[in-house]
C-alpha positions in Angstrom: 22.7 43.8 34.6 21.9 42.2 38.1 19.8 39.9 39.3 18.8 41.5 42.6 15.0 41.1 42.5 15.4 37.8 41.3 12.4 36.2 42.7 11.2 39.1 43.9 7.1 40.0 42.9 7.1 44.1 42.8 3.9 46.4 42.4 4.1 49.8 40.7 0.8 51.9 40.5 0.9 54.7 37.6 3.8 51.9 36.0 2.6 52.2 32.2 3.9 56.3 31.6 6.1 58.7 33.3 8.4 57.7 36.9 6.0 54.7 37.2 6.9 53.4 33.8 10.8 54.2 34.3 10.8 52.3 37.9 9.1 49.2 36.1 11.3 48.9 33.4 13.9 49.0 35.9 12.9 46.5 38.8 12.1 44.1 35.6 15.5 44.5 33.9 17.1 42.9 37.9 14.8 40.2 37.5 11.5 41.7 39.2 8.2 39.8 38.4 6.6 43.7 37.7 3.1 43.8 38.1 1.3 47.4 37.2 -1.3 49.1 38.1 -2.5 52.1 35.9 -6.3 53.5 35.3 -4.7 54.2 31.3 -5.8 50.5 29.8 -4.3 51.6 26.6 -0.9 52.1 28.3 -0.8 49.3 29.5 -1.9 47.0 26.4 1.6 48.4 24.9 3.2 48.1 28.3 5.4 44.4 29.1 5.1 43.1 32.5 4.2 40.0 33.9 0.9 41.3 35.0 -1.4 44.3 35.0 -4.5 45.8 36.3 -6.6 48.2 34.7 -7.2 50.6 38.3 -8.6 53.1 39.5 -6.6 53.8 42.6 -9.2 56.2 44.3 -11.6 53.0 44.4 -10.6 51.2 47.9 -12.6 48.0 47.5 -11.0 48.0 43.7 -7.4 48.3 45.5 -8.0 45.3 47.7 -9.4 43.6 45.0 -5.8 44.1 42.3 -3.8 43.5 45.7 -5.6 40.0 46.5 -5.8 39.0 42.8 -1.9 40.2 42.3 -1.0 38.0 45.0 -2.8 35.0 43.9 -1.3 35.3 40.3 2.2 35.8 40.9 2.3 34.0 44.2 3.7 37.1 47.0 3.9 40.7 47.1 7.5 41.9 48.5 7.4 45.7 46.8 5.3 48.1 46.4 6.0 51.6 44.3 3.0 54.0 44.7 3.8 56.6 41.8 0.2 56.9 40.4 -0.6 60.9 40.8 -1.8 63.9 39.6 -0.8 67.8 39.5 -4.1 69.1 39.4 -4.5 72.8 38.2 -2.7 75.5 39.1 -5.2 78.7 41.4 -3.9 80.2 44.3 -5.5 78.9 47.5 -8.9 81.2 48.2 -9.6 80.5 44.4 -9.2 76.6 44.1 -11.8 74.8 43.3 -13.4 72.1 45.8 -13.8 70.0 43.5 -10.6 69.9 41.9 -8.6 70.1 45.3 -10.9 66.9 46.3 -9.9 65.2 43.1 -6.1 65.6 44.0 -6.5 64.4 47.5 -8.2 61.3 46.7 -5.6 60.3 43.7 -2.4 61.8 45.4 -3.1 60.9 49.3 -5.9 58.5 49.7 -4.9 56.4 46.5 -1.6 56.1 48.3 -3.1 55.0 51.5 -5.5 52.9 49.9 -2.6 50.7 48.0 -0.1 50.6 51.2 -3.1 49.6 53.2 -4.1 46.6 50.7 -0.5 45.4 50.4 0.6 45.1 54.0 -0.9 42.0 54.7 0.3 40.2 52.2 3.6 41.0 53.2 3.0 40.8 56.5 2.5 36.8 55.5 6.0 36.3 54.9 7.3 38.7 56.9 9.1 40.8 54.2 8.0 44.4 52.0 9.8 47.5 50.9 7.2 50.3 50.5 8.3 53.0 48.6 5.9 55.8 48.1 6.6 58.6 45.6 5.8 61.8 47.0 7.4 65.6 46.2 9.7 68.2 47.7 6.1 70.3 47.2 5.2 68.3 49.8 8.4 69.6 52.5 8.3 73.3 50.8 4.9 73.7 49.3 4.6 75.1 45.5 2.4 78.3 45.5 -0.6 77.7 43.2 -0.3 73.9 43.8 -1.7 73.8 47.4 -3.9 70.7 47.0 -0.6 69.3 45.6 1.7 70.2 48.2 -0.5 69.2 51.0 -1.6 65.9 49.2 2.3 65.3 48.9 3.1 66.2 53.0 0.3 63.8 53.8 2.2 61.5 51.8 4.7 61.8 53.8 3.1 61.5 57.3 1.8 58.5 56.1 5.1 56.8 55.5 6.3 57.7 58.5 3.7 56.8 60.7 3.4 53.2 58.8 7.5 52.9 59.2 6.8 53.2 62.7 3.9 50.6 63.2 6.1 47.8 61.2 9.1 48.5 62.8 9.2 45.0 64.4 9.0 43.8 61.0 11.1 42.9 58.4 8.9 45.4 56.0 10.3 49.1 55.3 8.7 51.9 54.5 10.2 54.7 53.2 9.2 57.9 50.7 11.7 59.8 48.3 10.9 63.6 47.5 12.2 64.5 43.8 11.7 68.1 42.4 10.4 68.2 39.5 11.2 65.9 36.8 10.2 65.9 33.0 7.1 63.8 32.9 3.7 63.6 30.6 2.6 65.7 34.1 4.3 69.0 32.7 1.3 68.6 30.4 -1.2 69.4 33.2 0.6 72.8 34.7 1.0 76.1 33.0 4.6 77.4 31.3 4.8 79.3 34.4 4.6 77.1 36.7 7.2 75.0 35.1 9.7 78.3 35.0 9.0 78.3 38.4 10.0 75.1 39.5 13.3 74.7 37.1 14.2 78.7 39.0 14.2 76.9 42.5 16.9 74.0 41.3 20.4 74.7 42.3 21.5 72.5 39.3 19.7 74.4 37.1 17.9 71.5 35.4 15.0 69.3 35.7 15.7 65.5 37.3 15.4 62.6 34.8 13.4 59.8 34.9 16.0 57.4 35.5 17.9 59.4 38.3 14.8 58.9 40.4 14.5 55.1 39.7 18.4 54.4 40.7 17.2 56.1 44.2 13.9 54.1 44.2 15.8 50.8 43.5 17.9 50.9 46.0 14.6 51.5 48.8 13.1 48.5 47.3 16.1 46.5 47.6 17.4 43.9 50.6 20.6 46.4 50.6 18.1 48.6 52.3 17.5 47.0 55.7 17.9 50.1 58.2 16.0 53.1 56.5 12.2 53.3 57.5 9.8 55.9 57.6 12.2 58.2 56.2 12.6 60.7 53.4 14.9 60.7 50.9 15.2 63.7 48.7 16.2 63.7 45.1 16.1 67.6 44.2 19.0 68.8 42.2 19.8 70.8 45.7 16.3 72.3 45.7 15.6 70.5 49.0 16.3 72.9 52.1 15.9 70.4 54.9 
């Protein structure tokens, strides 16, 4: 295996289950120091990596907090893999509940802000980052009875985009991939039908794996990618229509 992130301190929120988990294991195997964030503290006590933080990552001030601590630990941030997230229920729009479409937001959008805002300035230090946030072809396309999902997921990707832009004059990217739907502990949270739904609008015919995403993620956190920012990158199985 490589050493490409030799040296390299990386941050991966939602890392002790699911993408997060599959991303970690990955940046740690090429030499990443892997730091994770997850709210599960019993994940991570049977997780390996050369940090963690128990997190909430709907609490700002907590955010700033694991971001100033994480860099006084390990010494530099350089990457940072937002995959903590949610599905939320599945209602049509004029029947979802508030409170439930707030709960998505704040995990699936704000949490995301909240973590890219924290870590920028520590790269910002030494003049070096690669941002990858994880958001969802629900996001370009929108999944009917997942609104609050699909929109939490486009304002994922606004957000990369504008904050690509502001650090162009950096040595920091900032970039977003958009899988379709891949076999996580999240199929736990929708219905069967939603699920039939999803695997119906996949050319190939399958779901992704958790590993397929990661290669594509790698590659955004690497030094190999110095002229992608603020850009989407799908990873659909063809799903993706533009």
């Amino acid at each position: 295996m490589s050493a490409r992130f030799a040296g390299r301190l990386a941050i991966v929120t939602g890392g002790a289950s699911g993408i997060g988990a599959g991303i970690a294991a990955r940046l740690a195997e090429e030499g990443a120091r892997v730091s994770l964030w997850d709210r599960d503290a019993a994940a991570l006590a049977n997780a390996e990596a050369a940090h963690k933080v128990t997190l909430d990552v709907t609490d700002p001030d907590a955010v700033h907090r694991a971001a100033a601590n994480t860099a006084s630990a390990l010494g530099r941030i350089d990457i940072l893999v937002t995959s903590a997230g949610i599905t939320g229920p599945n209602h049509t729009t004029w029947e979802y509940p508030v409170v439930e479409w707030d709960r998505v937001i704040d995990v699936n959008l704000k949490g995301v802000f909240y973590c890219n805002r924290a870590v920028v300035p520590f790269m910002r230090q030494n003049d070096y980052g690669r941002i990858v946030n994880i958001a969802s072809i629900a996001g370009k396309e929108g999944n009917p009875n997942a609104s609050a999902y699909s929109a939490s997921k486009a304002g994922v990707i606004g957000l990369t985009k504008a904050l690509g832009k502001e650090l162009s004059a950096t040595r920091i990217c900032v970039n977003c991939v958009t899988p379709a739907a891949v076999k996580t502990p999240l199929f736990s949270q929708m219905t069967q039908q939603q699920i039939d739904w999803m695997l119906s609008k996949i050319p190939l015919g399958r779901f992704g794996e958790i590993n397929e995403v990661a290669s594509l993620v790698l590659w955004l956190a690497s030094d190999e990618c110095s002229f992608s920012t603020g850009a989407v990158f799908d990873i659909s199985g063809g799903r993706a229509t533009y």
